[in-house]
Every structure is written in structure tokens, then in C-alpha cells.
C-alpha positions in Angstrom: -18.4 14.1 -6.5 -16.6 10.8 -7.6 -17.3 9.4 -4.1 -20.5 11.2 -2.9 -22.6 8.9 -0.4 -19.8 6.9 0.0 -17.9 6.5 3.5 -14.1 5.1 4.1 -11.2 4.5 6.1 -7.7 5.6 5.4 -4.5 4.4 7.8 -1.9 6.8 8.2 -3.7 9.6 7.1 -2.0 12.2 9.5 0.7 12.7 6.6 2.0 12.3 3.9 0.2 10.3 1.2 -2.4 8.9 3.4 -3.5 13.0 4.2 -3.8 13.7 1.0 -6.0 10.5 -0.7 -8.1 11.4 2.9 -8.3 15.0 1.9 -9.1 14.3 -1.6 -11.4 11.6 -0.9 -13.4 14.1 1.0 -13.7 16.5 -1.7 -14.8 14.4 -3.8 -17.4 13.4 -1.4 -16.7 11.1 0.8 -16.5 10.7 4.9 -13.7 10.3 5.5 -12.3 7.8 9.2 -9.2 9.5 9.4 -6.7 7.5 11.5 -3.5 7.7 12.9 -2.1 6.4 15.6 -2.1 8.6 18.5 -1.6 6.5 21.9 -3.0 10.0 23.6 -5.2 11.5 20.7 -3.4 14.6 22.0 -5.0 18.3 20.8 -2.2 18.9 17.7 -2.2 15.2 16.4 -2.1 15.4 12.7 -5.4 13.5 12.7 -6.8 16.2 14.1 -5.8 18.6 11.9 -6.7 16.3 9.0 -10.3 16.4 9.9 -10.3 20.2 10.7 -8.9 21.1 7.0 -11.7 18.7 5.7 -14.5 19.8 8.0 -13.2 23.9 6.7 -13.8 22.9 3.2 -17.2 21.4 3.4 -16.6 18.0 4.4 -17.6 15.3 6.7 -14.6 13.4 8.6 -13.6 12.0 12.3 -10.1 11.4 13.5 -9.4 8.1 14.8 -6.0 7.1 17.1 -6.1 3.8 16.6 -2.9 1.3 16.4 -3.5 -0.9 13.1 -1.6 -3.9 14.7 -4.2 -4.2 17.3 -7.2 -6.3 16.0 -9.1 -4.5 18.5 -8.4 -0.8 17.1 -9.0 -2.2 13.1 -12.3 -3.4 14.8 -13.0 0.1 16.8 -12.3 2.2 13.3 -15.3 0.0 11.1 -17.5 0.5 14.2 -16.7 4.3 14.4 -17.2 4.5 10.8 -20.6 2.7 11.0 -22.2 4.8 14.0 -21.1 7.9 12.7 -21.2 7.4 9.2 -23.6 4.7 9.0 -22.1 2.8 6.3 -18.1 1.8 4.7 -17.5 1.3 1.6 -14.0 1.5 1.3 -10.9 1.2 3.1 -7.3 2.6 2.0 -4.5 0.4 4.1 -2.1 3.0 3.8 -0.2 3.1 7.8 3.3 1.9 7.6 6.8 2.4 9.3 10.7 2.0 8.1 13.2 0.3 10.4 16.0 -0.2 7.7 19.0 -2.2 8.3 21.2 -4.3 6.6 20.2 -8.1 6.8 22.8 -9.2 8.8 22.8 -6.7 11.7 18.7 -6.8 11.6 17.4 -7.6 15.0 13.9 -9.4 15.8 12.5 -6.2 17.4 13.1 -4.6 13.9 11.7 -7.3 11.8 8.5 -8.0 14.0 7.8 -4.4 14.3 7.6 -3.6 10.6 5.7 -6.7 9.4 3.2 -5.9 12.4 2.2 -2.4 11.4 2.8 -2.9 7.1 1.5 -6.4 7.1 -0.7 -7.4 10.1 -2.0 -4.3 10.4 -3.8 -4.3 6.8 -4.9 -7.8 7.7 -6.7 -6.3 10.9 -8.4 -3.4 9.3 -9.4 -5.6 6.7 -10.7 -8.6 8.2 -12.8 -6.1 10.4 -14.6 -4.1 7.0 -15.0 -7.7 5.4 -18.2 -8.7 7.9 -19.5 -5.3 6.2 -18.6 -5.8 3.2 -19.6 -9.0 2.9 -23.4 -8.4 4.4 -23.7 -5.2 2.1 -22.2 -7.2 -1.4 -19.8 -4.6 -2.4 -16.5 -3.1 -0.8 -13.4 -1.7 -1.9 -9.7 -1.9 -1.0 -6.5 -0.3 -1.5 -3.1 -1.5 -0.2 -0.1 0.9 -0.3 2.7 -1.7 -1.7 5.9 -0.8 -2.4 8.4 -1.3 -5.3 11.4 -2.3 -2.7 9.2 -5.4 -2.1 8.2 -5.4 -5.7 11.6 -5.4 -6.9 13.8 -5.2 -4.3 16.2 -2.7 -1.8 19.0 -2.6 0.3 18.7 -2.8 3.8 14.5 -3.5 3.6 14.1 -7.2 4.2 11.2 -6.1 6.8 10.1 -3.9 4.8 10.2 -5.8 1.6 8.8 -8.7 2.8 5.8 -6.6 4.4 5.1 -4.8 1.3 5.6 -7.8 -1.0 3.2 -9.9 1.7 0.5 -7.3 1.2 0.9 -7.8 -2.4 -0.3 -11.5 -1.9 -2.7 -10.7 0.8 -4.5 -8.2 -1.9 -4.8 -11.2 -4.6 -6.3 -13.5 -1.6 -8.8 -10.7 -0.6 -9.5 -10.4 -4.0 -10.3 -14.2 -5.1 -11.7 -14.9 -1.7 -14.5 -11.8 -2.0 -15.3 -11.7 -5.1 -18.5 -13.4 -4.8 -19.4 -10.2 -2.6 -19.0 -8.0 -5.1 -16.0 -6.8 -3.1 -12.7 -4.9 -5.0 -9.1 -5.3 -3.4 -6.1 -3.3 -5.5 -2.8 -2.3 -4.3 -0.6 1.0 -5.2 3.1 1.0 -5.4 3.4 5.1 -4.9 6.6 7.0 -5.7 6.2 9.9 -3.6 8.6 11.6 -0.9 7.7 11.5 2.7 9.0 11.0 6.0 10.0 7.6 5.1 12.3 8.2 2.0 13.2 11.9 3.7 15.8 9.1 5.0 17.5 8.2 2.6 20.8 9.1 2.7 22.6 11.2 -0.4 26.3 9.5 -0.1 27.3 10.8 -3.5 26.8 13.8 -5.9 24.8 11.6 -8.1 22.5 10.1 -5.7 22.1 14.1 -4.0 20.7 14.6 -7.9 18.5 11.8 -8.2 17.1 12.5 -4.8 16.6 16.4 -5.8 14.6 15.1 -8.7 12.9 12.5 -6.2 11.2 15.1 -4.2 9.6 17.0 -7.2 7.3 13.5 -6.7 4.5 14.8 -4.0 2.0 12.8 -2.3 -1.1 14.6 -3.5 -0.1 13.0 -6.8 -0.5 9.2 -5.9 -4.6 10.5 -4.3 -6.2 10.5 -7.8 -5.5 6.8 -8.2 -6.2 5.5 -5.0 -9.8 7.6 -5.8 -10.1 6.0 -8.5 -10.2 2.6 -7.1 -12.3 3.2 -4.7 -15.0 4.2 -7.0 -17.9 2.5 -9.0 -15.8 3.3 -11.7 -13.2 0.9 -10.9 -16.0 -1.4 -10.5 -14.4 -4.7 -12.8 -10.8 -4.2 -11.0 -9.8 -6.2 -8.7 -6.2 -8.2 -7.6 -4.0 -5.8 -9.4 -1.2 -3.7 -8.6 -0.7 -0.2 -10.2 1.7 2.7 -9.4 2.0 6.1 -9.7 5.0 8.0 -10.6 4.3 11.5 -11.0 2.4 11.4 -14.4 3.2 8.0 -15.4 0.9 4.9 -14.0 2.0 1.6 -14.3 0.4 -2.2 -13.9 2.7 -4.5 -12.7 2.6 -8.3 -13.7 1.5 -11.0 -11.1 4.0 -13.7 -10.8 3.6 -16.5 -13.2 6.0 -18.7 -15.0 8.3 -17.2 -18.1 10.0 -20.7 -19.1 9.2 -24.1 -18.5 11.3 -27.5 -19.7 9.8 -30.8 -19.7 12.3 -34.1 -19.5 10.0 -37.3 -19.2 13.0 -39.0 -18.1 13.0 -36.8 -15.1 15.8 -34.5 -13.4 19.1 -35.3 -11.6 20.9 -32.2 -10.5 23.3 -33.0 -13.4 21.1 -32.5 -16.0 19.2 -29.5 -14.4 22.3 -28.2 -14.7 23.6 -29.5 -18.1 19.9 -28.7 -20.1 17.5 -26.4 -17.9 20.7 -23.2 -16.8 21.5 -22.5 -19.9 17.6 -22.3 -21.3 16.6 -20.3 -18.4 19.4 -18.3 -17.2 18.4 -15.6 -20.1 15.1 -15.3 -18.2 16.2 -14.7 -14.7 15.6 -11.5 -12.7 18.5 -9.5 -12.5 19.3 -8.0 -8.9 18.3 -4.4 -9.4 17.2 -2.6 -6.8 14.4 -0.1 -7.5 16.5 3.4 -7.8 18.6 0.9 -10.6 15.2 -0.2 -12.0 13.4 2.7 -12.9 16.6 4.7 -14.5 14.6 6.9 -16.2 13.5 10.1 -14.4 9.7 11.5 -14.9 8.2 14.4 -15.9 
């Protein structure tokens, strides 16, 4: 009972990987706010199932149809959790949405809509637990990142940008709350969902790699996020960690890899006469991250 006596709210929980860390969560003794946005709460919304498959195996949860972009809904799922639940402890910003396209043909509509749900919307819920957090001296969150903003795609600069923002929003959370006693993590999962279920197979070997891709299932990236949100993970804070089927990874935070110093100062000239060639050995390649992580897990 890793979470017993311990209530939380995870985003997107209707499917995918935000079903199963809700599920698990559960399980492991937790109540569970399970939102997803639902502009009807209709009778079949996955939420609702969600909380019925918790409630069958012993659990305590509530669905919640709340849109993450709207300040007022983040607000209306921390007062939910608190009247029903009578406490938070942990939130699990896991809602998002793809609108790919290539840079050049990206319209506004696209942009803003993604960096609303991926990027505001983890602001929202989060900004609405921290009065809670804060008052009670301990909290815990977990972003769902992604490696095409921690590395890079085609065709993602909304969703890149979102995920890599929420990167730096973590860190801030994290230095900013710490005096609370309050945790703030982020996971880069590799698991297939909805979302990569559209990426398109344009070649035998990308049909293979994406055959392989699907043998990574959400259920394996709830463990982790569990393990955040627990006293466990009590001295962790502003890092990011993935899960790739059994391997987990820590990611670096940005920080510099080569510095020159010329007390004469720097023309463009000699910038490019003295500091290209001492740090073009260090620069990021352009991978994307399918090219990245080459090797396939197990």
C-alpha cells in the first residue's frame, strides 16, 4: 500500500498511460481524482469507467470532466479532491493532445491549442494544488514530458516546445517549493497510445520499428510515476526520468559542456577563428528521438 492515506489527481486518466498510473495508484492505496475532459460527463466517458474498474477492485476514486486549460476546472478538481477526499497530496499532469505539422504549414489554431492543454494546463492544475500544498508542507508532482521536446521531432514544434516548457516549469516548481517540503519530477514515457497510434509506417523499416514500439504498454511507465509520488521519493525533486519498457533513464539538466575565455574580448572574427573549432566537437547533433535511442528494449 505504497500510497495508502494518500489522495491525488491524474489528467488524462481516461486512457492510456494516465488510466493505468490512476488505476495503479489506486491499488496501491490511493484516491484517486480521475479526470478527463468530458464537455458533457456523458454515461460511457472513459472517466467513468476508470472509476468503476477502481471502485470493483476495492478502491476509492471520482471522475472528474474537467478541461485543464481552464484555470477554473484545475481549481474545481483540487476542490473536488478536498471535499471528497479531504486531503491531496499529489498530482500527476499527465492530459495532453498532438496536432503535428510540419513548421512551415503550422497554423496559430495548432500551435495555441497544444501549448494550452500540454503547457498551460499543467500550470493550472498546479498552481491550484500549490495553496494546498503549501499550507500542509508537503506535495508531490509529476509532469508527463516528452523526449520529442527533450531531443527533438519532426513536425512537433507545438508539441516540442510544450513538452520541453514543462520541463522548465517542473525545475521552477521545484526550486520555488521547496521550502514547503513540496516534490515536482517529470517522466519522459515511451509507451504507445492514441497519440503515437499516428505515426505513420512509410517504409518496411519504420513498419518494424513501430511493431517493436507497441510491445511498450502504458501500464509500464505507472510504477515510476508511483514511485514519485511516494514518501519514498521523498529527496527527489527537479529531475527528469523515463521509462522505456525495463530500462529507466535520468536525463541531464542543461548546463554548459565548453566554455572559452578571451580577455581581449570577441569580434565575430575571432569567434569564429578560435571558439568553432573548440566547440563544434560538443554540439548537439540533430537527431530526432526514433534516431536517438537506436537501440530497441527488452
Amino acid at each position: 500500500m505504497l500510497l495508502r492515506d494518500k489522495a491525488i489527481i491524474v489528467t488524462g486518466a481516461g486512457r492510456g498511460i494516465g488510466r493505468d498510473i490512476a488505476i495503479q495508484a489506486a491499488l496501491a492505496g490511493a484516491a484517486v481524482v480521475v479526470n478527463d475532459y468530458d464537455a458533457k460527463g456523458a454515461d460511457d466517458a472513459p472517466a467513468r469507467e476508470v472509476v468503476a474498474r477502481i471502485k470493483e477492485a476495492g478502491g476509492r476514486a471520482i471522475a472528474n470532466f474537467g478541461d485543464v486549460s481552464r484555470s477554473e476546472d484545475a481549481q474545481g478538481m483540487v476542490a473536488e479532491a478536498i471535499d471528497v477526499f479531504g486531503r491531496l497530496d499529489g498530482v500527476v499532469n499527465n492530459a495532453g493532445i498532438v496536432r503535428d505539422r510540419i513548421f512551415h504549414r503550422m497554423s496559430y489554431d495548432e500551435w495555441r491549442q497544444v501549448i494550452d492543454v500540454n503547457l498551460t494546463g499543467p500550470f493550472n492544475v498546479s498552481r491550484a494544488a500549490a495553496e494546498v500544498f503549501k499550507k500542509q508542507q508537503s506535495g508531490a508532482y509529476v509532469h508527463l514530458t516528452s523526449t520529442s521536446g527533450l531531443i527533438g521531432n519532426f513536425g512537433q514544434a507545438n508539441y516540442s516546445a510544450s513538452k520541453l516548457g514543462l520541463v522548465a516549469l517542473s525545475k521552477s516548481i521545484a526550486l520555488d517549493m521547496k521550502a514547503f517540503g513540496v516534490r515536482s519530477n517529470c517522466i519522459a514515457p515511451f509507451a504507445w497510445t492514441r497519440m503515437t497510434d499516428t505515426i505513420p509506417a512509410d517504409t518496411p523499416e519504420q513498419a518494424v520499428r513501430l511493431e517493436r514500439a507497441r510491445k511498450m504498454t502504458p501500464e509500464q511507465i505507472a510504477p515510476l510515476a508511483l514511485f514519485l509520488l511516494s514518501d519514498m521519493a521523498s529527496d527527489v525533486s527537479g529531475q527528469v526520468l523515463a521509462s522505456r519498457m525495463n530500462e529507466i533513464m535520468l536525463f541531464n539538466n542543461m548546463r554548459p559542456v565548453r566554455s572559452i575565455h578571451r580577455s581581449e574580448g570577441w569580434t565575430a572574427t575571432t569567434i569564429a577563428d578560435t571558439v568553432l573549432p573548440a566547440m563544434r566537437p560538443h554540439f548537439s547533433p540533430l537527431d530526432r528521438s526514433p534516431e536517438y535511442f537506436s537501440w530497441d528494449p527488452i
